[in-house]
N, C-alpha and C positions, 0 to 999 in steps of 0.2 A: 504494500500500500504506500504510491507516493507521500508527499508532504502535504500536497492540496485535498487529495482524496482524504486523508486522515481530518485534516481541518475539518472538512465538509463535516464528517461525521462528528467528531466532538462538536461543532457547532449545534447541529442538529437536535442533538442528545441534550445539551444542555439548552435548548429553544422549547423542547416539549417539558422538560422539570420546569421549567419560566412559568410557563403556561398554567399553573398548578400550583399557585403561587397565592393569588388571591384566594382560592378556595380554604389552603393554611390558614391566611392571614382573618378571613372570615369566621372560620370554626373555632377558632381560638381564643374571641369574645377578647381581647382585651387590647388597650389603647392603643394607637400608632407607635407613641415613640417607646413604650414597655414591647411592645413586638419585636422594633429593632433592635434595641438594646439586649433580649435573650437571641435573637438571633445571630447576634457579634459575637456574645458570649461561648454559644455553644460553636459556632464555628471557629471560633477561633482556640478552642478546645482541639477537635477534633485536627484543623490544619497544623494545630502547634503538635500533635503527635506525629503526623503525618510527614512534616519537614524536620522532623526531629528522626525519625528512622531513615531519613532518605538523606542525613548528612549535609543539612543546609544552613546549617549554623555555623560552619568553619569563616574562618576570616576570608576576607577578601572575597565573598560571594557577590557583593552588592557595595558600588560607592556611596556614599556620603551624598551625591547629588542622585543617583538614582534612588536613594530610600527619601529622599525629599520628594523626589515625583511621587510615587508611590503614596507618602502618606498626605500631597496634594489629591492624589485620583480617589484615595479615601473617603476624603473630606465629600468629595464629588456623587461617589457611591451611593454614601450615606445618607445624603440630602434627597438624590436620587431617592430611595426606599421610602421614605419619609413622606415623599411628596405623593408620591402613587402608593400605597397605601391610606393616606389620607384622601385618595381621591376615589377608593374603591365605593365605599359607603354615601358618596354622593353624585357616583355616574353608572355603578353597576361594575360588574371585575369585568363583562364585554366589552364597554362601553373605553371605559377610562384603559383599558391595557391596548387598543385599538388605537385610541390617540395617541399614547403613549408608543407607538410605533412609529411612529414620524422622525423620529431619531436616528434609524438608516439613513434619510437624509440629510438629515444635520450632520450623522458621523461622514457623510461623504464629501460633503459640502467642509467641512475641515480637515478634510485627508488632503484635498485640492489646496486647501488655501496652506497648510503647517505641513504639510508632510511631501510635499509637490507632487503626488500624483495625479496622474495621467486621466481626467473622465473620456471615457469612450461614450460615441452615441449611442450607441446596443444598449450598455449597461446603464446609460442612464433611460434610456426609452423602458427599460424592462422597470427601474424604480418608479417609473409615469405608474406604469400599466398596478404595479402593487399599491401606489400610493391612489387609484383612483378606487382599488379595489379596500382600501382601508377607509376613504373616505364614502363609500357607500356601506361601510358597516355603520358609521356613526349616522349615519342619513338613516338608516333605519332603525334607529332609537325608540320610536313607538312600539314595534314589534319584537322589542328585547325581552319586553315583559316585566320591565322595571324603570319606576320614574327616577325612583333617584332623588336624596334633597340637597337643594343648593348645586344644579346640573354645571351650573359653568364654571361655577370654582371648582369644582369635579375636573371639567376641561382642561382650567388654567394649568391644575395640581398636574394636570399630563404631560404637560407638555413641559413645564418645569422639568418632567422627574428626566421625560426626553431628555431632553438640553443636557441636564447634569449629566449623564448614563453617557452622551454623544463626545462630553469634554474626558470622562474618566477612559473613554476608548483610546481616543488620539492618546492620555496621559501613557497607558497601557504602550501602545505600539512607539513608545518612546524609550520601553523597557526589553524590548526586544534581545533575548540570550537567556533573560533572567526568569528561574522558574519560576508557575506562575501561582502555582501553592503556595512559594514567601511570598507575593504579590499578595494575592487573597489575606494574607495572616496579616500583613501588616496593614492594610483597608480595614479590616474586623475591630483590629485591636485600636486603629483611631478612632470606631462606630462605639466601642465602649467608653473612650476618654470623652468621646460628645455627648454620649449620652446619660454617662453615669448621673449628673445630675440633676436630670430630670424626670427619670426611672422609676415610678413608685416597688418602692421594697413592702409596701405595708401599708395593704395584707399582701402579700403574695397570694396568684394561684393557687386557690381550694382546688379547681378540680384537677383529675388525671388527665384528662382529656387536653388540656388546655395545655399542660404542660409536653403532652406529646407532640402535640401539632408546631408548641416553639422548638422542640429539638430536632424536630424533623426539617423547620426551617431553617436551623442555625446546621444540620450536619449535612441535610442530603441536597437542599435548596440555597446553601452556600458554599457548604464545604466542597461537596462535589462538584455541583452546578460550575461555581466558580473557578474549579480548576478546568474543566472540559470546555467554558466559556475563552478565559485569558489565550489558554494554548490554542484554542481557532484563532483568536483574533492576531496574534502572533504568526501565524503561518496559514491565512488567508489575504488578498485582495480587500482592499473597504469595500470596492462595489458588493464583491459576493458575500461579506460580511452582513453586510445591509440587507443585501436580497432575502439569503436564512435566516434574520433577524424575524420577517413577518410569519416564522411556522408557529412562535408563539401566541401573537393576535389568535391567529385560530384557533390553537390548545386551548387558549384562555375562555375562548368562547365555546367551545364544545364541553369543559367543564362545568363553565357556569352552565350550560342546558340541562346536562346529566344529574350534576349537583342542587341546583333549585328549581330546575324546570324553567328557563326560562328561553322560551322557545327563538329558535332561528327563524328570523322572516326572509323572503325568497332572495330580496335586494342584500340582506349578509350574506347569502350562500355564493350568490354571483359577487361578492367583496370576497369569501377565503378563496374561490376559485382562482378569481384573478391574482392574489398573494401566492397563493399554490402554483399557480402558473410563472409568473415572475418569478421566484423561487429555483425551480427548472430552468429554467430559459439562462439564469443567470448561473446558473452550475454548470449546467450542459454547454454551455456557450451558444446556444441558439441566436443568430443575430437579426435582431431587428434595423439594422442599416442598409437601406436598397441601394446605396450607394458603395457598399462594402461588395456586396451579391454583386453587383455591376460590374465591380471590378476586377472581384474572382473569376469572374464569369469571362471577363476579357481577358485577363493571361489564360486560366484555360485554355480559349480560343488559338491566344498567340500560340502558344507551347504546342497543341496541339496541328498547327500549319508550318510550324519550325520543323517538325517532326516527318511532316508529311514533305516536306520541302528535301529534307536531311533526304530521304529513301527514295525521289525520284533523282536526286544528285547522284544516288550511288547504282543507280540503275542506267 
C-alpha cells in the first residue's frame, strides 16, 4: 500500500469515528466545556501510554519551535470542539456538522495562500460539486426533523469550529516528520490547561452511562481518531484532504436518523450523494476539466500519427 492509498484510508476511518461524535456528545447529558475537558483528559491518558511505548519521549524528537506550533494548533482544536459542540443543541448534530464542513474549503483556501500549493481546476470543480451538495443539506433543514433553538448561532458556532479545525490543519502540515500521536498528546494536554478552570468537578457524573460515553470520546474519538486523522493529513494533498473531509457530514447525518429518528428529506440525500461523489472523483482522480480531456485527447492524437508516421517511414 503506497503512501497516498494508506492516507486515503486512515482519512476515511477517522471521517466515519467524526461522524459519531455528536451522538457521544449528546448521550452524555453534560455541559460543552465539562465534555471537553474529560475528553482531553482521557485522551490524553490513553496517547500518553501510547507515545510512551512507542519511544517518543527521547530528546531531540521535536524543536522548541515545532512544540510551539503544536500547542498553537491546540489552542485551535480546542476552540474548534467547543464551538461545535455548543452548536449541536441549537442546529441539530445534521445540521451544524454539515456546516461545519465548509472547512475543506477554508483548509484549501490556506494550503494556496501558506503552504503555496498548486489548486487544480478538477479538484477545485469537485469541492463546487460537494460544497453545493452540503449546502443542500442545510436547505433542507425542515425535513431534518428538528428545529433547533437559537438556529443561527447554531450556524455561526459552525462555522467558527470550521475556521478553527481549517487553521489547526495548515498548523499540522507544518509539523510534517513528527509523529502524530505527540501531536495529539500535546493538543489534549493544552485542552486540559484551558479548561481546567472552568470544568465543574462538583458533582461529578452520577451516572455510568455518562461516564462511558466521555471515555469513549477522550480514547476512541481522540485518541484514535486523532492519530489516523494527523497521519492523512500529513501524507495526503489539501484538495483530497478536503474532499474525504465531507464522509463525515454524512456519518453524522445517518446517525442522527438511526439515533433519534430524525429522518433524511430527499434534497439531503441528493447533498450526501453529491459529497459521496466529490469524495471519488477526488480520490480517483476523475477530472472534471474539458480542457485537461482536450488536451489528452490531442497528444493522444499527436502520438498516435507520430506513430503511424514512424511505420510508413520504415516501410
Amino acid at each position: 500500500m503506497n503512501e497516498k492509498m494508506r492516507g486515503t484510508v486512515e482519512m476515511t476511518a477517522a471521517m466515519v469515528i467524526s461522524g459519531t461524535i455528536g451522538l457521544f456528545v449528546v448521550l452524555s447529558g453534560q455541559p460543552v466545556a465539562d465534555v471537553v475537558f474529560w475528553r482531553c483528559v482521557f485522551a490524553a491518558a490513553t496517547l500518553l501510554a501510547i507515545c510512551a511505548g512507542m519511544g517518543l519521549f527521547r530528546p531531540g524528537t521535536m524543536t522548541g519551535r515545532q512544540i510551539g506550533l503544536a500547542v498553537l494548533g491546540g489552542i485551535a482544536i480546542v476552540t474548534n470542539w467547543l464551538l461545535l459542540f455548543a452548536a449541536f443543541p441549537r442546529a441539530s448534530i445534521s445540521i451544524a456538522t454539515a456546516v461545519y464542513n465548509t472547512q475543506p474549503f477554508m483548509l484549501v483556501t490556506m494550503g494556496a495562500l501558506f503552504l503555496s500549493e498548486r489548486l487544480t481546476l478538477s479538484g477545485l470543480l469537485w469541492l463546487a460539486v460537494a460544497f453545493c451538495g452540503m449546502l443542500a443539506i442545510v436547505w433542507a433543514k425542515p425535513g431534518a426533523g428538528y428545529g433547533g433553538e437559537d438556529y443561527l448561532t447554531g450556524i455561526l458556532f459552525s462555522l467558527g469550529a470550521a475556521f478553527c479545525y481549517a487553521l489547526a490543519a495548515v498548523i499540522i502540515r507544518k509539523l510534517r516528520g513528527i509523529p502524530p500521536h505527540l501531536i495529539a498528546l500535546i493538543q489534549v494536554s493544552v485542552g486540559i490547561l484551558m479548561l481546567a478552570p472552568f470544568a465543574s468537578f462538583s458533582p461529578l457524573p452520577a451516572d455510568p452511562a455518562a461516564w462511558a460515553f466521555l471515555i469513549a470520546l477522550g480514547v476512541v474519538h481522540t485518541g484514535l481518531m486523532y492519530i489516523l486523522l494527523y497521519g492523512a493529513i500529513q501524507k495526503l494533498p489539501t484538495n483530497l484532504t478536503g474532499a474525504l473531509s465531507f464522509i463525515y457530514p454524512v456519518m453524522a447525518i445517518v446517525v442522527d436518523f438511526l439515533a433519534f429518528g430524525h429522518r433524511l428529506h430527499p434534497l439531503q440525500l441528493a447533498g450526501a450523494t453529491a459529497i459521496l461523489l466529490s469524495a471519488a472523483g477526488t480520490t480517483l482522480g476523475w477530472s472534471l476539466d474539458w480542457r485537461s480531456r482536450r488536451g489528452v485527447a490531442a497528444v493522444s492524437r499527436e502520438s498516435r500519427n507520430r506513430r503511424l508516421t514512424s511505420r510508413a517511414n520504415r516501410r
